[in-house]
C-alpha positions as CSV (number, residue, x, y, z in Angstrom):
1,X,0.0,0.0,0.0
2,X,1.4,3.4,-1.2
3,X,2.7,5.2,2.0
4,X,2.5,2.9,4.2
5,X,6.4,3.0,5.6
6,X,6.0,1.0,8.6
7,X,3.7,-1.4,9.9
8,X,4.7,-2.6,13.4
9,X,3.2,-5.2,16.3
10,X,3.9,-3.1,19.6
11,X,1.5,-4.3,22.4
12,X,2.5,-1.0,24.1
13,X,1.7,0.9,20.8
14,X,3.1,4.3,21.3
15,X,6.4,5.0,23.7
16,X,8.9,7.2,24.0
17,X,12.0,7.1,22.2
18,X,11.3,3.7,20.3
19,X,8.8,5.3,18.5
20,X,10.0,8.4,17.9
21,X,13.2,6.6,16.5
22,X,10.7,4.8,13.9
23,X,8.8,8.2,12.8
24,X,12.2,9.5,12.4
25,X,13.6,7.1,10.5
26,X,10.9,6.1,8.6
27,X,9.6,10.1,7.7
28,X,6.0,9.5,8.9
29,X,3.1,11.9,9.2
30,X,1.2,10.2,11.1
31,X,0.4,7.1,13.1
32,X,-2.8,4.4,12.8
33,X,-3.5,2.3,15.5
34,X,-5.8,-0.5,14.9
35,X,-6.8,-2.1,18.3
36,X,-10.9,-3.1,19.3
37,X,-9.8,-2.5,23.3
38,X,-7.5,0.7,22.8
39,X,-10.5,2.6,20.4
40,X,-13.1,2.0,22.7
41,X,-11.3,3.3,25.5
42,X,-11.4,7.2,25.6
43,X,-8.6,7.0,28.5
44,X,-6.0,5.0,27.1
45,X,-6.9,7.1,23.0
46,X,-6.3,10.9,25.6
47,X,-3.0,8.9,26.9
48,X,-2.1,7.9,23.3
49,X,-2.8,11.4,21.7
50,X,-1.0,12.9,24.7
51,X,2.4,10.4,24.1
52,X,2.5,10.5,20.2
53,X,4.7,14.2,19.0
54,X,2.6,16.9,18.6
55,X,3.4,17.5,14.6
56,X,2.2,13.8,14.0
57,X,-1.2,13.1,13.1
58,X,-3.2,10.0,14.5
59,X,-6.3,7.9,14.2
60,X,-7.4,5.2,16.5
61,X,-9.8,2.5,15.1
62,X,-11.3,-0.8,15.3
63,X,-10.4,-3.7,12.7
64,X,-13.6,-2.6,11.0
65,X,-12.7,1.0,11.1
66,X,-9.2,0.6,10.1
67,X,-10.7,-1.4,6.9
68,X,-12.5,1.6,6.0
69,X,-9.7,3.9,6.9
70,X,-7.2,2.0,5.0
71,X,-9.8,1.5,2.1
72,X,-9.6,5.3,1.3
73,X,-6.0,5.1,0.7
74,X,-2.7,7.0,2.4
75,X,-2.1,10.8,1.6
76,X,0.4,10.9,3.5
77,X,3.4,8.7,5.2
78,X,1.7,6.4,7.6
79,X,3.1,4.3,10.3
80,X,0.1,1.4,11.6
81,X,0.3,-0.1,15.0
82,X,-0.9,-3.2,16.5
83,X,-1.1,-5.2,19.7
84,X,-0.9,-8.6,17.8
85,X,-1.0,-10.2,14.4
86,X,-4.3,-11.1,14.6
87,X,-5.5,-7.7,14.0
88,X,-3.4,-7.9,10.7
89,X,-4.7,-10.8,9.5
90,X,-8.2,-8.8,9.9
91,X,-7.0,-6.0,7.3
92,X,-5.3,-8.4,5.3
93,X,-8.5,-10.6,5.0
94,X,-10.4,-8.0,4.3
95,X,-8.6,-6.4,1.2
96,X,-5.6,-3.9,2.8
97,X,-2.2,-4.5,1.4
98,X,0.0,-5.6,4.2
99,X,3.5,-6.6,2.4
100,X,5.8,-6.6,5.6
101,X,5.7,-6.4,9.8
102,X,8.2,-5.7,11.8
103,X,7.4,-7.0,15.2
104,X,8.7,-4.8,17.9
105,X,7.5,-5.5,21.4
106,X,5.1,-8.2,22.8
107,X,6.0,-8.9,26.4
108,X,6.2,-11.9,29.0
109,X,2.0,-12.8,29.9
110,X,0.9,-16.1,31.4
111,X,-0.4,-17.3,28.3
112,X,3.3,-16.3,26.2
113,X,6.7,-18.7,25.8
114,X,9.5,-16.7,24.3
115,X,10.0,-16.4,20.8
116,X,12.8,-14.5,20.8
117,X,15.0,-12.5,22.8
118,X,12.2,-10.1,24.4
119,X,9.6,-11.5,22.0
120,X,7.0,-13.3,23.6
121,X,4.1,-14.6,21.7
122,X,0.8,-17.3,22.6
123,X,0.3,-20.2,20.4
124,X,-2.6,-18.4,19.4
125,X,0.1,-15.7,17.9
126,X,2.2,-17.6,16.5
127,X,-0.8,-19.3,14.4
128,X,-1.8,-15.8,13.0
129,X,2.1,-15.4,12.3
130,X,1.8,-18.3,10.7
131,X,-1.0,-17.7,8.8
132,X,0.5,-14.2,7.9
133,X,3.8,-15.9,6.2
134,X,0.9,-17.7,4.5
135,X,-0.3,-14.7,2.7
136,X,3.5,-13.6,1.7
137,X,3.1,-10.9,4.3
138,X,7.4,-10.8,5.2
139,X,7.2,-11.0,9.0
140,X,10.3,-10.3,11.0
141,X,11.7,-9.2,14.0
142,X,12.9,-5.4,14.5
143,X,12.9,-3.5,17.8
144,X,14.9,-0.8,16.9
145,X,15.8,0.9,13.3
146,X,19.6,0.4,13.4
147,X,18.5,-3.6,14.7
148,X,19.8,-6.3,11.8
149,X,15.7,-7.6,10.7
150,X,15.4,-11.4,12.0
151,X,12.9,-13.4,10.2
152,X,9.8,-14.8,12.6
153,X,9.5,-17.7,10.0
154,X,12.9,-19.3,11.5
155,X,11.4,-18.9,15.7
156,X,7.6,-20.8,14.5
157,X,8.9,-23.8,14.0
């Protein structure tokens, strides 16, 4: 999809100098965020508009939102955000152009085994990783820009 420039799993979605490494480095306007929980939560969207630099632009949606959203096409360098790939698999199932994720942060739960390094991801995750490889989406591991990309594909099996 024409300017998209980064599409990133983050389950914290927006913080300090991670992301504003990524806007830097990848020239963005403005951020997307497509999260069911984090849109229907007027709290945590004041806390996200607060956190994200002020000359940045950003929308907040649901799956079905973010459809629509993304439908309309990209005027301007867009960075999307996610908790998980399962929210990816959503826009991809549903017609948006997703060709690569870089998955940044996804933290120790009860329910997570490591993946990799800091990675942690459910079997439920890595099934919609999986299922993401399966639609040639490139999937692959970068916390940081100046990080050397590590492909997920190699961690699944």
């Amino acid at each position: 999809m024409q300017n998209l420039v980064l599409t990133r799993i983050d389950d914290r979605l927006i913080h300090g100098q991670v992301m504003t490494a990524w806007i830097k480095n990848r020239k963005a306007d403005q951020v997307v965020i497509v999260d069911d929980g984090t849109a229907n939560d007027e709290y945590m969207i004041e806390v996200l508009e607060m956190a994200i630099p002020e000359e940045i632009a950003i929308g907040i949606f649901t799956k079905e939102e973010g459809v629509q959203f993304f439908e309309q096409g990209l005027d301007a360098p867009t960075i999307l955000l996610v908790k998980g790939p399962e929210a990816l698999n959503y826009l991809v199932d549903h017609g948006i152009t997703i060709e690569e994720v870089d998955v940044g942060g996804m933290g120790a739960r009860a329910d997570r085994s490591v993946l990799y390094k800091n990675i942690s991801t459910s079997p439920e995750e890595n099934k919609a990783f999986s299922e993401l490889l399966e639609k040639n989406v490139n999937v692959f591991i970068q916390v940081m820009p100046q990080d050397k990309p590590v492909s997920v594909k190699e961690y699944l099996k």
